[in-house]
C-alpha positions as CSV (number, residue, x, y, z in Angstrom):
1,X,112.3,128.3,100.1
2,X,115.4,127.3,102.0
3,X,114.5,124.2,105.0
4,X,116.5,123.7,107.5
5,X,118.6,120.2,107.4
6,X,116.8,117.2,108.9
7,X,113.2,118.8,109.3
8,X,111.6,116.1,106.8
9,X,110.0,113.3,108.1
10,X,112.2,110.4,107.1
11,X,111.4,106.6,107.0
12,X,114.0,104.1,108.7
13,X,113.0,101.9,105.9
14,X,110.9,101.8,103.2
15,X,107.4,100.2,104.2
16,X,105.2,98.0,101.7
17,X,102.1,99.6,100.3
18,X,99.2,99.6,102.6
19,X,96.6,96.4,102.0
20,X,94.1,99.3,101.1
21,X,94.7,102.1,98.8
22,X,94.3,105.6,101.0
23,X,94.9,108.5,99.9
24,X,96.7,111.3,102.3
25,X,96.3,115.1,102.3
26,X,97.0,117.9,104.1
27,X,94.4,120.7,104.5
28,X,94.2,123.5,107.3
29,X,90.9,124.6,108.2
30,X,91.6,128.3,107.5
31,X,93.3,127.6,104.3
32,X,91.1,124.9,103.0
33,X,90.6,126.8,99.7
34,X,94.5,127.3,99.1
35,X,95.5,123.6,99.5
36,X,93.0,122.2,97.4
37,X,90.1,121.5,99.9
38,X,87.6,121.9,97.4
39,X,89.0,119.6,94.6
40,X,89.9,116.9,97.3
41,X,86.2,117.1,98.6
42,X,84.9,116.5,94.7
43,X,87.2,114.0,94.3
44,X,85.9,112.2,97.4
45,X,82.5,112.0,96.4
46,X,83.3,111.0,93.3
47,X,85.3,107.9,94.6
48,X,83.2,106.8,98.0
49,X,85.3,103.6,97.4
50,X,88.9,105.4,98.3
51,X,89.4,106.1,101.7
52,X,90.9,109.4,102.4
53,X,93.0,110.9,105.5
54,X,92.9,114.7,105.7
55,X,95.8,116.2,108.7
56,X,95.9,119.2,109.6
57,X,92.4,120.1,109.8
58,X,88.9,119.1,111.2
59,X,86.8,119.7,108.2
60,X,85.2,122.5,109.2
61,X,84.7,123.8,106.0
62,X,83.2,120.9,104.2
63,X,79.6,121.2,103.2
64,X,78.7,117.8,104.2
65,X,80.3,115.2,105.6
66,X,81.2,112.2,103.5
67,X,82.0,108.8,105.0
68,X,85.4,108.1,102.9
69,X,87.1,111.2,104.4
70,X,88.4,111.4,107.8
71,X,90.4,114.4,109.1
72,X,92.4,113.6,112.1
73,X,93.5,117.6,112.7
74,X,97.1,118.7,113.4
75,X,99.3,116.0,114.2
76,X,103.0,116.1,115.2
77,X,104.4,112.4,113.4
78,X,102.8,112.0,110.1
79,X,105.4,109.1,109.6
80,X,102.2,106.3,110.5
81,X,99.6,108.4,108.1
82,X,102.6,108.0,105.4
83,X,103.0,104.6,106.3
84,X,99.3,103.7,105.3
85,X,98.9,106.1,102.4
86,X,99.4,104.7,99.0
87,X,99.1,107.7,97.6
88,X,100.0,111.7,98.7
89,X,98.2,114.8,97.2
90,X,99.7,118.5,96.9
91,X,97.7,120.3,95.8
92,X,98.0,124.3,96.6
93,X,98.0,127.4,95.0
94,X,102.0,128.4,95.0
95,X,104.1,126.3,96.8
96,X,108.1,126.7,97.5
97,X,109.7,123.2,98.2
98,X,106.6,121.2,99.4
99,X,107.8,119.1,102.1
100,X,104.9,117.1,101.9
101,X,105.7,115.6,98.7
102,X,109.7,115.3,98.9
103,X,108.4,113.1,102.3
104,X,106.3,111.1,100.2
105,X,108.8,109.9,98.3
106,X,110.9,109.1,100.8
107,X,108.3,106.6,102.2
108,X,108.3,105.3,98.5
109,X,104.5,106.7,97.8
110,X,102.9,108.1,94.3
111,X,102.6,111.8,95.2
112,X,100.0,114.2,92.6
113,X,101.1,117.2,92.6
114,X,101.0,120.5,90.8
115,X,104.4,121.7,90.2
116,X,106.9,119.9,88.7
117,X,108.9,117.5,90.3
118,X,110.7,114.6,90.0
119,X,108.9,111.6,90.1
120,X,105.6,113.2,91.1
121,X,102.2,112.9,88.6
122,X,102.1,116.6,87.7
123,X,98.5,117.5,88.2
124,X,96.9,121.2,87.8
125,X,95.4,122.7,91.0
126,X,91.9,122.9,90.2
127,X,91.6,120.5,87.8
128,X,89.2,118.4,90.1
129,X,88.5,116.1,86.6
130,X,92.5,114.8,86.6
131,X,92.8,114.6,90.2
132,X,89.5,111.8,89.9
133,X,91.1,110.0,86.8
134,X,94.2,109.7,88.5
135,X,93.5,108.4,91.8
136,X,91.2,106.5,90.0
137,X,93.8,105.2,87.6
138,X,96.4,104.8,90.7
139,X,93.6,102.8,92.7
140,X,92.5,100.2,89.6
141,X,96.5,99.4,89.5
142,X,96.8,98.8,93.1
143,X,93.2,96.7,92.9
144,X,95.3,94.6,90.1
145,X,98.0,94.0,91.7
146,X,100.1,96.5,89.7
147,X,101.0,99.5,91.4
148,X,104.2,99.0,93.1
149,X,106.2,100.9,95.4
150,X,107.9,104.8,94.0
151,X,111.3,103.3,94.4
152,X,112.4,105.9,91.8
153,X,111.0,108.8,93.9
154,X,112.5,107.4,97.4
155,X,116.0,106.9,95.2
156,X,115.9,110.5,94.3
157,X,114.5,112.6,97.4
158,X,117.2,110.3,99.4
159,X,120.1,111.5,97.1
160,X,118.5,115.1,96.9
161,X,117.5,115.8,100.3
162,X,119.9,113.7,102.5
163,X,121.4,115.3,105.5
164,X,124.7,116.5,103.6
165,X,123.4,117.9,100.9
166,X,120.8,120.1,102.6
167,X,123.6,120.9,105.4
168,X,125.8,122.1,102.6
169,X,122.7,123.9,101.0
170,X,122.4,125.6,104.2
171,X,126.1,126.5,104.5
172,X,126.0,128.3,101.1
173,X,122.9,130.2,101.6
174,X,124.1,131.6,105.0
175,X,127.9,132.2,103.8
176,X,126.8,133.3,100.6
177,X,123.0,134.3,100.5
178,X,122.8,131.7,97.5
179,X,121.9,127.8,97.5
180,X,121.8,124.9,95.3
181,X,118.9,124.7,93.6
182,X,117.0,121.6,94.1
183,X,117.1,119.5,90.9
């Protein structure tokens, strides 16, 4: 999937952890199923201590509501919700180039996801079990002090995804029909 250059939500700097560990996801109403709604809902009642901030939805489709998930519907700047995650979830049934989790790096944030890339803790879609134990594991370090920034993930989606090389990526696919893959 080819994006046009500068669409990603960029941070003018890299800000510090939150104080508490959130976790941020995005999950349409209509499409609750495809982006992992149902695993995101398990693992929120599995961890009532983690707080969890669902865009692009209302929640609709939930069961039950749950007091450590709030859905704040479709929002324009998710720069702030970045800014206050600790952690990013991507979880969808077949996904191009999420943009979700290349901007998750770029604010420096651990990002689960299940496709491979750089940086990211690879993590099955549907595998509600290993999306628990992580955030779980992710939320004991940041209780002890551990976890620290993704400074290797905001290193790497800054080289890969700066304005020149998409530009460039752009340039290629439009005079040739063919683009550098993303490594």
């Amino acid at each position: 999937m080819q994006r046009l250059p500068g669409m990603l939500t960029r941070p003018d700097t890299m800000s510090p952890l939150p104080e508490t560990f959130r976790v941020l996801t995005y999950i349409p109403d209509t499409r609750h199923e495809f982006y992992g709604g149902i695993q995101i809902f398990e693992a929120a009642r599995e961890l009532p201590t983690l707080a969890f901030d669902v865009v692009g939805g209302d929640g609709t489709w939930i069961p039950h509501p749950l007091p450590n998930i709030v859905f704040h519907g479709w929002q324009n700047d998710l720069a702030p919700f970045y800014k206050k995650s600790s952690a990013v979830v991507r979880l969808v049934r077949h996904d191009g180039m999420g943009a979700t989790a290349v901007e998750a790096l770029l604010f420096g944030r651990h990002v689960l996801y299940n496709y491979p890339l750089p940086h990211t803790i690879r993590t099955p879609f549907g595998d509600s079990g290993r999306l628990v134990g992580t955030l779980r594991s992710l939320s004991d370090d940041f209780h002890r002090g551990t976890l620290r920034l993704n400074t290797a993930g905001h290193d790497w989606a800054a080289t890969a995804f700066d304005a020149s090389t998409e530009s460039r990526r752009l340039v290629d696919f439009v005079l040739n029909g063919t683009a550098e893959s993303v490594p």
